[in-house]
N, C-alpha and C positions, 0 to 999 in steps of 0.2 A: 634281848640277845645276851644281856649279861649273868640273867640266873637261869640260862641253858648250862644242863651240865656236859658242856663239850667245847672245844674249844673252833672256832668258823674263820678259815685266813681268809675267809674276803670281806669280812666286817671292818676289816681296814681300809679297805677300798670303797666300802657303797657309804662307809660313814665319809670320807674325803668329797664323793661322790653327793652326795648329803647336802655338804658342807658349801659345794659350788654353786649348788642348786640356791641356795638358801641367798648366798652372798648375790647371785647374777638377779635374784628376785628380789634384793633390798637396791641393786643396781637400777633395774625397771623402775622400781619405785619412786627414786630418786629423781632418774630422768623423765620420767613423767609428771610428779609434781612439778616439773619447772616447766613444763610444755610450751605456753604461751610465750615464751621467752625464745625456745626451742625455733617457733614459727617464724619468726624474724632473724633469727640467726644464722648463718653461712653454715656455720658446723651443728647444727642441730640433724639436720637431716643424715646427716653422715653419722652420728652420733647413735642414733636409732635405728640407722641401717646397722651397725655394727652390733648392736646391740641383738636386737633380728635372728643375726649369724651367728650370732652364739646362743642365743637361745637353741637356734634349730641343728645345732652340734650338738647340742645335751642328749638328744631321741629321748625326750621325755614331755610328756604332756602339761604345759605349764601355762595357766590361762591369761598372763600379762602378755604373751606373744600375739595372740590375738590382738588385745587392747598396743601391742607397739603398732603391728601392721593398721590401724584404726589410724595410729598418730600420726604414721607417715603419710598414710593419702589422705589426710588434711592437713599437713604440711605441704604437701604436694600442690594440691589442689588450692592452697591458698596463693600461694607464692605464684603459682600460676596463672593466678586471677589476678591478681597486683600487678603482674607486672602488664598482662593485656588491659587492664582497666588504668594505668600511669604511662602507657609507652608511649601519649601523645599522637595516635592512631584511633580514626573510627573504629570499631567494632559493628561487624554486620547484624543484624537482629536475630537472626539465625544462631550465629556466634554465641551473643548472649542468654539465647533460652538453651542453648544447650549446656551452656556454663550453669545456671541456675539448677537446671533440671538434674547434672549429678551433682554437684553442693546439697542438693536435699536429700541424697541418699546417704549421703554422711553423718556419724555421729555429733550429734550437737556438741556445739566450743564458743568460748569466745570470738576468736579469731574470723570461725568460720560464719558464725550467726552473721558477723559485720561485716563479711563480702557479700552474704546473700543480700542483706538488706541493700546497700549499694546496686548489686546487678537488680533486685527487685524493685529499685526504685526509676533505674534507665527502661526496665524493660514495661512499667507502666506508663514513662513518659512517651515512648517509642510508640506504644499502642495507642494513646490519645491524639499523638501528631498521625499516627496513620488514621484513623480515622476521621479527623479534620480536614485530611488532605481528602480521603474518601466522598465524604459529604460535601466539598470542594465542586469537586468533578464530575458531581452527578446534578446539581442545580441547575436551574434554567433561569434563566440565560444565561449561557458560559458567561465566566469571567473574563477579563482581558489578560493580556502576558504579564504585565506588570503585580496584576493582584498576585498570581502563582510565584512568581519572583520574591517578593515579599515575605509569604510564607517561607520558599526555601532559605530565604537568609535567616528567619526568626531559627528554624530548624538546626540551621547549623550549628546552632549553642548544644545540643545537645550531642554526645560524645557516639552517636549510634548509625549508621550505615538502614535506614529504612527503607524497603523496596518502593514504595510509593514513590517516595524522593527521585530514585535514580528514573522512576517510570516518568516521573511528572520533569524531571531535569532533560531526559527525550524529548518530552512533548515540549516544552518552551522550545527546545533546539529548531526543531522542525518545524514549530507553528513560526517562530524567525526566518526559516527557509521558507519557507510559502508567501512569508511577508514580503519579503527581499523580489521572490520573482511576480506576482502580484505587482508590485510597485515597478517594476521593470515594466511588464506588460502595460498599465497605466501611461505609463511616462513615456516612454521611449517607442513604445508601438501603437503607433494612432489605428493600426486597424489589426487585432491579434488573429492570429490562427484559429477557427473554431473549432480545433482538436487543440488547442491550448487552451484554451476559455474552458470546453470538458476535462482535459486532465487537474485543472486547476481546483474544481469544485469538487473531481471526485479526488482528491487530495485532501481538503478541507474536512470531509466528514468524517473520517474516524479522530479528528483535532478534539477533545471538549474544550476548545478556548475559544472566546471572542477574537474572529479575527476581524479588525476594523477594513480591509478591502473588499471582504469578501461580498458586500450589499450591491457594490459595484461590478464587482463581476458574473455574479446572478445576474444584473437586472442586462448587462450586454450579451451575457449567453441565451438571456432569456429573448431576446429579442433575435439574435442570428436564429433560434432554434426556430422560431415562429416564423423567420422568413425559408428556412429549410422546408418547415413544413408546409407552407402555401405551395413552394415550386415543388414540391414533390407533388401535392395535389395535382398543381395544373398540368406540369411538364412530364409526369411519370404516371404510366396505363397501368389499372391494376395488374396486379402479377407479373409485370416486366419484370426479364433476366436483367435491367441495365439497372445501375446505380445511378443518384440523381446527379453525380457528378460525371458520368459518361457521357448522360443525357444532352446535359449543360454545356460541355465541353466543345469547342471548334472540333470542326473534323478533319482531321489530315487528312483523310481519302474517301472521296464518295465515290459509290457503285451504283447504278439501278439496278435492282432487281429485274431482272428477262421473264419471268414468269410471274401471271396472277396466279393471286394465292384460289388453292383451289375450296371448294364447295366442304363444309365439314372441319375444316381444317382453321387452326387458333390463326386469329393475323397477328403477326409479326408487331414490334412495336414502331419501326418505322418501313418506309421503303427503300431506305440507304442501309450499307451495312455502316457497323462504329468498329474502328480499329482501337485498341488499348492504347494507350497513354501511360509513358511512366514519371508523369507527375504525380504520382502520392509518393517514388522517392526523393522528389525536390521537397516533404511536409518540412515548414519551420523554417525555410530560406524562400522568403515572398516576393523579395527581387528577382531570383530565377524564375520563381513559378510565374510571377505576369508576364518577364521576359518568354516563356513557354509556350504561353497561352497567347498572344500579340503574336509569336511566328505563327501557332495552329490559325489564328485567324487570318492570316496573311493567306496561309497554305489554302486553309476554307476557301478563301474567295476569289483566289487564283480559278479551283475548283469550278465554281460557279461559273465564275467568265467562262471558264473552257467548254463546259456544257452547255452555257447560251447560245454561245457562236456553232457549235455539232448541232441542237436543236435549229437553230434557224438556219444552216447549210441545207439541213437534210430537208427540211420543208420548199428550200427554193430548189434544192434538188429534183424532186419528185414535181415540181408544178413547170421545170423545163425540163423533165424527159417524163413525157406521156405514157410513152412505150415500154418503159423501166419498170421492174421489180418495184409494187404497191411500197409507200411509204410506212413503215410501221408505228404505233404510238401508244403511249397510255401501260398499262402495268400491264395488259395483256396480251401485250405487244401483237396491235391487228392493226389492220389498216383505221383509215377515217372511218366513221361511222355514226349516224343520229347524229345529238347533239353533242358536241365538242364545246370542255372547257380547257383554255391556255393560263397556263403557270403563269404569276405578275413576273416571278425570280428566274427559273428557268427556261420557261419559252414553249416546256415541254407542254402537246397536248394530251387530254383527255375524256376519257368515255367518259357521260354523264350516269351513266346505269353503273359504269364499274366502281362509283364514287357514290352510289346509292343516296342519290339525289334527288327529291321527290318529283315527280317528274311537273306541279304545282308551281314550283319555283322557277322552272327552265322554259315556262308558256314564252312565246316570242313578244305575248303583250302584257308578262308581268313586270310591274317598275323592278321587282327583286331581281330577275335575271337581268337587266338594264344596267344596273348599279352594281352589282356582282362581280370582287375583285376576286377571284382564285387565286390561293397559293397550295401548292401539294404537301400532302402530310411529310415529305423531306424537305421543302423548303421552307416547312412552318418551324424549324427548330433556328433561323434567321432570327425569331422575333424572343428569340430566349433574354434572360436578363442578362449583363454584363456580368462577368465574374471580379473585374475589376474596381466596379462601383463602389 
């Protein structure tokens, strides 16, 4: 500019202009060799921000702003990580690899090298304890509560929130809760619910732990089931609408059926009708429910008297009036006829053909018809097992 032959009035200005430029980038300079000092400091980051802002007041392209903005989000980022890695707080594992994960996209530093390595060394620990806890969980035969216990205490030396932990910190909770009522059931209930006994077990399996009750309570449910299942054999007709506990049940109210079942037609599962019972909402209180069950059986056999004494009315009825309307009997409701068998329970009589009896059996000189105690397929629900036993 100065062996121009003319004379330029803004050469006073871009050389001042020059001059700021020059001095703001021996400023950078400065403050960046001292950086690691920077990162520890209160006023470093203020320092670099300020610096920043006047860089980008110049509108001039100057490549240490870059390398400031570099300084700051590793100041940033450290100070950040310090203080989540000292504030005496777990750190979730999540937390950590995402801390790690941008720490690597920063320009290498002293500073910064030495938080990575710190978070790189929690988040390999985290990954060995989760995977210890993993192969835990998956062995056979579970462990017991106490082994998992164990582990979680060794665990908690290490500064990190791992999911397994909080997963496997659940499961002891709950395998404790199952303990608890388990031992309830044991102790206190000498004879459980056999829908307690099934919630109990189908409880147990999603557990991976050793529960020490639980051999006990398999081998009691394994035994109510197997006597479920014999009386459902014996007491309950294939494809019956009834439950085995309707079955079972005393009857509050008996009816006979007025009509034989006709020709074609499915038979019924008994010849009495069963009224509902709202004993399944007494489940889990077994002092009301025998108290329930002890009135239905009271009520039952009320029932029965009353039908003894109407059957043998009607029978001495019809044998002192002659001239009366035929006595009726039996499911087909007709008079006497062929060979009649009488109920031991009810009194009531019956057709031998409507009871599809071979007529072999019913000879006048077989011992079999001699010895031949009848009871009717509604009186035979008399010989059910107790519910209270």
């Amino acid at each position: 500019v100065d062996s121009l032959p003319c004379v330029i009035p803004q050469v006073k200005a871009l050389q001042s202009r020059l001059d700021n430029i020059l001095i703001y980038q021996q400023d950078v300079s400065s403050a960046l060799s001292t950086l690691p000092n920077l990162t520890t400091s209160g006023e470093g980051i203020k320092l670099l921000k300020d610096l920043l802002e006047r860089g980008e007041s110049l509108n001039v392209d100057i490549s240490q702003i870059t390398e400031l903005r570099n300084a700051i989000n590793q100041i940033v980022w450290v100070r950040e990580s310090e203080d989540l890695l000292s504030n005496g707080h777990d750190l979730h594992f999540d937390t950590l690899r995402n801390m790690y994960k941008k720490g690597s996209t920063l320009p290498h530093s002293q500073a910064v090298d030495n938080v990575l390595q710190r978070v790189k060394t929690l988040i390999s620990l985290s990954q060995e304890w989760e995977q210890k806890i993993k192969s835990a969980l998956k062995e056979k035969p579970p462990h017991p509560i106490v082994y998992y216990e164990s582990m979680l205490s060794k665990s908690h030396d290490i500064p990190v929130i791992i999911p397994l932990v909080e997963t496997v910190t659940e499961t002891i909770q709950l395998a404790k809760q199952w303990t608890a009522q388990a031992q309830h059931v044991q102790v206190t209930d000498k004879d459980p619910h056999y829908d307690t006994l099934k919630e109990l077990l189908s409880s147990s399996r999603p557990l991976p732990v050793r529960l020490d009750h639980l051999p006990q309570i398999e081998s009691r449910y394994s035994a109510a089931k197997a006597w479920v299942d014999r009386a459902g054999r014996t007491f309950l007709k294939k494809n019956s609408p009834c439950s085995l506990l309707e079955v079972l049940l005393p009857r509050t109210s008996v009816t006979c059926c007025l009509t034989h079942p006709s020709k074609g037609k499915k038979k019924q599962d008994s010849e009495y009708s069963i009224i509902p019972t709202p004993l399944t909402s007494l489940k889990g209180d077994r002092l009301k429910e025998m108290e329930y069950i002890h009135e239905m059986e009271r009520v039952e056999k009320t029932h029965i008297q009353s039908l003894r004494k109407t059957n043998i009315d009607k029978q001495q009825d019809g044998d002192s009036k002659p001239g009366s309307s035929p006595v009726v009997y039996c499911l087909c409701r007709k008079p006497e006829s062929g060979y009649m068998l009488q109920c031991e329970v009810c009194n009531e009589w019956y057709h031998a053909h409507c009871l599809h009896i071979p007529k072999s059996k019913l000879s006048q000189e077989s011992d079999v018809s001699k010895d031949m105690r009848f009871i009717c397929g509604a009186c035979l629900r008399t010989r059910r097992p107790r519910l209270d036993a």
